[in-house]
C-alpha positions in Angstrom: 101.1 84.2 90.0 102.7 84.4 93.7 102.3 87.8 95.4 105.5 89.3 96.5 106.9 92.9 97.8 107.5 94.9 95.5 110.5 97.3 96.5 109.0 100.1 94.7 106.0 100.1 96.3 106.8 98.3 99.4 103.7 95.7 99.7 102.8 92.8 97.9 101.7 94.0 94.0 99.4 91.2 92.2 97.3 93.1 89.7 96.2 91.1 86.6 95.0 93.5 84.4 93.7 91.2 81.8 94.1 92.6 79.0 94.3 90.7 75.5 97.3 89.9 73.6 97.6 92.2 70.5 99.7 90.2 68.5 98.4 89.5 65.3 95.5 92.0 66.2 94.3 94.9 63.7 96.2 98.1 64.0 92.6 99.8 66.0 92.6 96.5 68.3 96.4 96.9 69.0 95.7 101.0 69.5 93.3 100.0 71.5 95.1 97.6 74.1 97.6 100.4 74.1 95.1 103.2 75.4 94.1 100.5 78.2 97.5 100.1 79.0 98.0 104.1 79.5 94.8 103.9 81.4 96.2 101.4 84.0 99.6 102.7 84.2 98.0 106.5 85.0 95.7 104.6 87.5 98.4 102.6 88.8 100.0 106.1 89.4 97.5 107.6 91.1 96.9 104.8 93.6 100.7 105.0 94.5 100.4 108.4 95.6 
């Protein structure tokens, strides 16, 4: 994936948070991808600021 500026931000955004693809995960593996996506979006936050 090409960086690019993100308006939003206003510099280039390329963060690959590899995480796994839940589908046709358990319900606690899918829960689970969930709480790292809150994690990364609260972090992502928190580095904007």
């Amino acid at each position: 994936m090409q960086k690019s500026d993100c308006r939003s931000i206003g510099k280039a955004f390329d963060d690959n948070w590899g995480l796994d693809d839940p589908t046709g995960k358990s319900h606690e593996e899918f829960t689970e991808i969930i709480s790292q996506i809150e994690l990364k979006i609260k972090n992502l936050i928190d580095r904007m600021k």
